[in-house]
C-alpha positions in Angstrom: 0.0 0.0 0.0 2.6 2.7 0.6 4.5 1.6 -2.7 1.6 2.9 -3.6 1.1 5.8 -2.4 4.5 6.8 -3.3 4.1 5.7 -7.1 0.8 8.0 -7.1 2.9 11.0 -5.3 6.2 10.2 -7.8 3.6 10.4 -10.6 2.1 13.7 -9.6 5.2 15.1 -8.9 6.1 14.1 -12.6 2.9 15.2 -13.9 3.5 18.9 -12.3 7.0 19.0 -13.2 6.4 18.3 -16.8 3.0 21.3 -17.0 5.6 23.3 -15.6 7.8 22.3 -18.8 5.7 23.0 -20.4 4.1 26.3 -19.4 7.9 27.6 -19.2 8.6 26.4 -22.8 5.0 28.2 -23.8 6.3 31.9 -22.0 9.6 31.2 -23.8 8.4 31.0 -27.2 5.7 34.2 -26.7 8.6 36.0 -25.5 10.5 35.4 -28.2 8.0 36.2 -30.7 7.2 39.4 -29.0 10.9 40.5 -29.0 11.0 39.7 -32.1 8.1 41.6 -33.3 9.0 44.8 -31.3 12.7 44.2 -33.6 10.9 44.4 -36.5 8.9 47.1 -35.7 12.0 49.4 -34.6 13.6 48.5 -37.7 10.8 49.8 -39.9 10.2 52.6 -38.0 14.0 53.5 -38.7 13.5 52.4 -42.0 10.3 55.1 -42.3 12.4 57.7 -40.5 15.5 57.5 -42.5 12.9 57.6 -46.0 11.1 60.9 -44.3 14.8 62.6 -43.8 16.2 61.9 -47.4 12.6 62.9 -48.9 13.4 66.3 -46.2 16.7 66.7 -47.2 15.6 66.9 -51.1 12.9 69.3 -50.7 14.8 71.9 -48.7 18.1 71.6 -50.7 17.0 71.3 -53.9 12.7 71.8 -54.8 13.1 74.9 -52.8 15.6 76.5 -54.1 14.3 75.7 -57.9 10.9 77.2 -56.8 12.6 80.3 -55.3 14.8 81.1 -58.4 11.6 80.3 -60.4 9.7 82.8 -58.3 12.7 85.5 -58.9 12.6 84.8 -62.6 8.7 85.1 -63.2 8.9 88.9 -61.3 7.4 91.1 -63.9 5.5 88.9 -65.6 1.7 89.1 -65.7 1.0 87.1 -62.7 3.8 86.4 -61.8 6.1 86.5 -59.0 4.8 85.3 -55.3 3.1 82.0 -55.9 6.4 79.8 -56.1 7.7 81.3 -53.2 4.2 80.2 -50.9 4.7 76.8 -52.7 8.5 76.6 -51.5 7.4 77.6 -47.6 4.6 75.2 -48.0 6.8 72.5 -48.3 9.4 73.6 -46.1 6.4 72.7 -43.7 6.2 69.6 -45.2 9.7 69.1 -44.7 9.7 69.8 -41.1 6.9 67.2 -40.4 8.5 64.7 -42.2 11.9 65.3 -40.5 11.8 67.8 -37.3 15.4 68.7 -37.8 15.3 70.5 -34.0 14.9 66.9 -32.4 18.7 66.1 -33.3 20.1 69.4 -31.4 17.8 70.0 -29.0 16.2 68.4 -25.7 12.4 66.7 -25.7 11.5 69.7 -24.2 12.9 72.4 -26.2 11.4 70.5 -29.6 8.2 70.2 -28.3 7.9 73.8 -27.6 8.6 74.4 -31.7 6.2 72.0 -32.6 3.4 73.1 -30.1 3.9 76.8 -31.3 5.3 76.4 -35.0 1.4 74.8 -36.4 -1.9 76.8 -35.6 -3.7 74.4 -33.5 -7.6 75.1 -33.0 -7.1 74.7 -29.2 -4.8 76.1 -26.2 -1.5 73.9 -26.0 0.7 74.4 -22.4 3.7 72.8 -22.2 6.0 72.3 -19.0 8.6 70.2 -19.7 12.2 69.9 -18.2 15.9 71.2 -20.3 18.2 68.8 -19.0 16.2 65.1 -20.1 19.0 62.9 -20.6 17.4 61.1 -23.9 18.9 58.9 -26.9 18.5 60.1 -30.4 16.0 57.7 -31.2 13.3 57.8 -27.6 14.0 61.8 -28.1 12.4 61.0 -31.9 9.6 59.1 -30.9 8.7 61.0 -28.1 8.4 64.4 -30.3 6.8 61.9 -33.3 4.4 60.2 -30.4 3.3 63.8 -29.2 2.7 65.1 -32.6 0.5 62.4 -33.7 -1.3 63.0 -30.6 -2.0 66.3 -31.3 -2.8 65.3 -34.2 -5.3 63.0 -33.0 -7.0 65.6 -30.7 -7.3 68.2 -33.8 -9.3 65.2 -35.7 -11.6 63.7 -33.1 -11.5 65.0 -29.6 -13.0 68.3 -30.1 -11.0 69.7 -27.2 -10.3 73.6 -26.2 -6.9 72.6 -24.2 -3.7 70.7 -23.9 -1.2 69.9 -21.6 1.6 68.6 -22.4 4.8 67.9 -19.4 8.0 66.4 -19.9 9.5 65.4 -17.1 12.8 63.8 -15.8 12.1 61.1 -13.0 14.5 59.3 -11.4 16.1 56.5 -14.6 13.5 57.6 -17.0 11.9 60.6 -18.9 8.3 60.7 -18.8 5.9 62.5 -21.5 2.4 63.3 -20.8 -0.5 64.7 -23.4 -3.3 65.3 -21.4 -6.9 67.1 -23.5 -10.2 68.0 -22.1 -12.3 66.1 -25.1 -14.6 63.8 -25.9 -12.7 60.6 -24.3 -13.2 57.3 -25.4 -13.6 53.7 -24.1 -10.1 52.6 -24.5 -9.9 49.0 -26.3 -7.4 46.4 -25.4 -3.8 46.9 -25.4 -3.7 44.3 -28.5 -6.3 46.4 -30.3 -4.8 50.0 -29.8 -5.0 50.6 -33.8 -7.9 53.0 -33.9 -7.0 57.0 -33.6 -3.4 55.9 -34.3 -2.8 54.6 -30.6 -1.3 51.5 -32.4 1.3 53.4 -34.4 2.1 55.3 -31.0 2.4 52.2 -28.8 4.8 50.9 -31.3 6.9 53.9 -31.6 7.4 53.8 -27.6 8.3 50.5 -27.4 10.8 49.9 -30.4 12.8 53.1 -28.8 12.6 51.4 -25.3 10.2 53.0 -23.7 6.2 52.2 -22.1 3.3 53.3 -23.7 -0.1 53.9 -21.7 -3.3 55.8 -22.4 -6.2 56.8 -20.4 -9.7 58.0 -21.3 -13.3 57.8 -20.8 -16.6 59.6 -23.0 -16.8 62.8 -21.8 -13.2 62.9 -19.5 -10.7 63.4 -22.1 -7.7 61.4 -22.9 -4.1 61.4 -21.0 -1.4 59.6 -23.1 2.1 58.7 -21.3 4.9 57.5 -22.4 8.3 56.6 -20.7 11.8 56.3 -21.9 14.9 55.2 -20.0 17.3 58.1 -19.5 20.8 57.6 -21.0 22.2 60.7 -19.3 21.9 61.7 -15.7 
């Protein structure tokens, strides 16, 4: 009888040893598929960035230029002269979306206040964000791309008279906040974040290294944070 006994409490044993196995080999393999997939994420998103700063690059050193001399060289004409030259700063806007050529000398902070003050947004944007961050090149990128889509965002659906945006340097990391008075919205899941480009956003954050969370309810607004690892004290 106790042979037994043991036999049955050998074979449990077994039995719970091997789920464990098993349940360790199952988290192993959906964490490597998830590093894997935040890899190839960060890798297109470089891939997109480094496309947006060439395309940049060609519009202000050479379409510019051509539409400037053009402008120069239609002066005197009937109807001439003038409309070239709104066409050439129209796409140096363009080229500053595409590649916001302040995030590479400047902190979080100090690009944030050109982008919050260089577009005419229909609502009130405050900003109160720290000089001395301590960011890498490429969280510094998709904090400033992460803020603008959410402006972005609250221009398109929130219908919102105010934004606050902070940037803040706690402790090892450097937290961004985009807070609106809007709509709100039910938030989905964290695996369906791809309407109002949350998705994209998410993404960005987490390919640089960083957490992405957002908060919101109808008729409470929307507070999006994001948090990346300072590289600098």
């Amino acid at each position: 009888m106790d042979s037994l006994i043991w036999i049955l409490v050998l074979a449990g044993g077994a039995g719970l040893i091997a789920v464990g196995v098993l349940l360790w080999a199952v988290g192993s393999v959906h964490r490597d598929r998830e590093r894997a997939a935040i890899d190839w994420g960060r890798r297109v998103l470089a891939a997109q960035d480094e496309e947006r700063r060439g395309i940049a690059r060609e519009l202000h050193d050479s379409v510019v230029p051509e539409l400037i001399n053009l402008d120069l060289a239609l002066v005197g004409t009937p109807g001439g002269g003038g409309t070239a030259s709104r066409i050439a700063e129209r796409l140096r806007d363009i080229s500053r979306l595409m590649h916001p050529g302040v995030v590479d000398h400047l902190t979080l902070g100090q690009a944030l206040h050109h982008l919050t003050t260089a577009s005419d947004w229909p609502f009130a944007v405050t900003l109160d964000a720290d000089d001395t961050e301590g960011l890498g090149a490429d969280a510094k990128l998709a904090g400033y791309r992460i803020a603008q889509e959410a402006l972005t965002n609250v221009r398109r659906h929130a219908g919102a008279t105010a934004v606050v945006i902070g940037v803040r340097a706690t402790g090892g990391e450097v937290v961004t906040t985009i807070q609106d008075d809007g709509a709100g919205f039910v938030v989905p899941a964290a695996n369906t974040l791809a309407s109002l480009g949350l998705r994209s956003m998410q993404e960005r954050a987490l390919a640089a290294g960083g957490r992405f969370t957002v908060t919101s309810a109808p008729g409470a607004g929307t507070t999006i944070t994001v948090a990346f690892p300072r590289t600098t004290a």
